[in-house]
C-alpha positions in Angstrom: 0.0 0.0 0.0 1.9 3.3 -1.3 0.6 6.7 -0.1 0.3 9.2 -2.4 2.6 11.7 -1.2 4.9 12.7 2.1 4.0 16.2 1.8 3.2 18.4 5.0 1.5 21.1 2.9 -2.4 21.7 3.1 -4.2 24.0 0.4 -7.5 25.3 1.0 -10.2 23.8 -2.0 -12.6 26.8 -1.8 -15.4 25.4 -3.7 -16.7 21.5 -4.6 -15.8 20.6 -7.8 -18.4 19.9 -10.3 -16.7 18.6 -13.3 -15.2 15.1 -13.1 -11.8 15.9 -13.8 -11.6 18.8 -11.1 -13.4 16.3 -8.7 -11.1 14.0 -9.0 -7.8 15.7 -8.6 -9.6 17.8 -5.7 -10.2 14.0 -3.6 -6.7 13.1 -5.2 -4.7 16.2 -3.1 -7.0 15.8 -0.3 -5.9 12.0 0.2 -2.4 13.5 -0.4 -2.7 16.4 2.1 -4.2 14.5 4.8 -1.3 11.8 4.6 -4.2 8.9 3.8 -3.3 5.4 1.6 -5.0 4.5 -1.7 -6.8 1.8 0.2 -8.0 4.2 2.6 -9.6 6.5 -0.2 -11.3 3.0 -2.1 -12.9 2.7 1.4 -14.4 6.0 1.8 -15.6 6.2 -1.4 -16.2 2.3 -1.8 -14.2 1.9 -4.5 -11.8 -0.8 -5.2 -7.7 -0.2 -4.6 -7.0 -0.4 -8.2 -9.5 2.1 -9.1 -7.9 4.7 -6.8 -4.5 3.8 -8.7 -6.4 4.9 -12.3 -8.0 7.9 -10.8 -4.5 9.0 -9.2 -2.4 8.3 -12.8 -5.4 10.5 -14.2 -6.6 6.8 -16.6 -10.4 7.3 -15.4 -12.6 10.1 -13.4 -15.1 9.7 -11.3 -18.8 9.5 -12.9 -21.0 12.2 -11.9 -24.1 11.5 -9.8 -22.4 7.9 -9.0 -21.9 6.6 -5.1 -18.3 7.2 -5.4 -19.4 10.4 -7.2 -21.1 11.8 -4.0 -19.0 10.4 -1.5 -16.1 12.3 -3.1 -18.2 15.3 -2.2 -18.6 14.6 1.0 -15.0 13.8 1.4 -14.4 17.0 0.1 -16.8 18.9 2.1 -15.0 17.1 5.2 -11.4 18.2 3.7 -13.0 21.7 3.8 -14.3 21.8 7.4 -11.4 20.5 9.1 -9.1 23.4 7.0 -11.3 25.4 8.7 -12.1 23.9 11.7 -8.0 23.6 12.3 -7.0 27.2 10.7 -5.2 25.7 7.7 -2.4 23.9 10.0 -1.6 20.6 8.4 -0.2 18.8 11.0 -3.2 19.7 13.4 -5.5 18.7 11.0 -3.6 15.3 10.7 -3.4 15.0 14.3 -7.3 15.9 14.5 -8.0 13.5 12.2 -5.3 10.2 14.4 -5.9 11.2 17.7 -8.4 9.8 20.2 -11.6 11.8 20.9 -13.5 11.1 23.7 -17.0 12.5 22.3 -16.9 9.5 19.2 -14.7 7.0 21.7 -12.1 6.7 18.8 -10.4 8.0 16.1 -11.8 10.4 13.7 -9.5 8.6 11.1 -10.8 4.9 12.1 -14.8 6.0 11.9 -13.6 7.5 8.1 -11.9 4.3 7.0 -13.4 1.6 8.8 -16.8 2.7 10.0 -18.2 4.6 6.8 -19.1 7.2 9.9 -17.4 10.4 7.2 -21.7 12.3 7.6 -20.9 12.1 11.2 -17.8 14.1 11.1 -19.1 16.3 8.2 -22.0 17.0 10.9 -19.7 17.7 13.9 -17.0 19.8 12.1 -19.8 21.8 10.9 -21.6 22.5 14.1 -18.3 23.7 16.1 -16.1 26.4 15.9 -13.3 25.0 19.0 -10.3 23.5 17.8 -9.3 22.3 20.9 -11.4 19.2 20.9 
């Protein structure tokens, strides 16, 4: 399992992509930014791992109004949130996103990957303002 980058920088996406290209390249650099695994990303937006390798080498885009479609959305919307949410620090969002948190009883990354829990997050990112938490 190869991640797609090592890089520490975050960018902010202002806006949801609506065209497939743009859609995919914006889940693409958020996989990247928030340090996550190609298998991670076929999870999320249940996709299988060698369908994350085609969308990364730019061989296929995702199909609008598809699952993987709108989860990418949502992923995206998430990506936004915790920019916010974490004032554009990449390594506090990455930390956000691996520690423990008492109010879900886990890992924010663990309920993303392995619990399909990402409307959850979107929901609590987007009803707080503390970063602290």
């Amino acid at each position: 399992m190869a991640k797609l980058s090592q890089t520490l920088e975050v960018l902010q996406i202002p806006d949801i992509p609506t065209q497939p290209r743009k859609l995919t390249q914006a889940v693409i650099q958020v996989v990247d930014m928030l340090d996550l695994y190609h298998a991670e990303l076929a999870r999320i937006l249940h996709l299988q791992c060698s369908d994350i390798g085609r969308l990364a080498n730019a061989q296929t885009l995702l199909i609008p109004a598809s699952e993987p479609w709108n989860r990418a959305c949502e992923f995206v919307f998430f990506y936004q949130l915790l920019y916010q949410h974490q004032k554009a620090n990449g390594v506090t969002m990455r930390h956000w996103l691996r520690r423990f948190h008492p109010r879900f009883s886990q890992t924010p990354h663990l309920m993303l990957v392995d619990e399909n829990r990402l409307p959850e997050l979107v929901e609590y990112l987007d009803s707080t303002d503390n970063i602290n938490d």
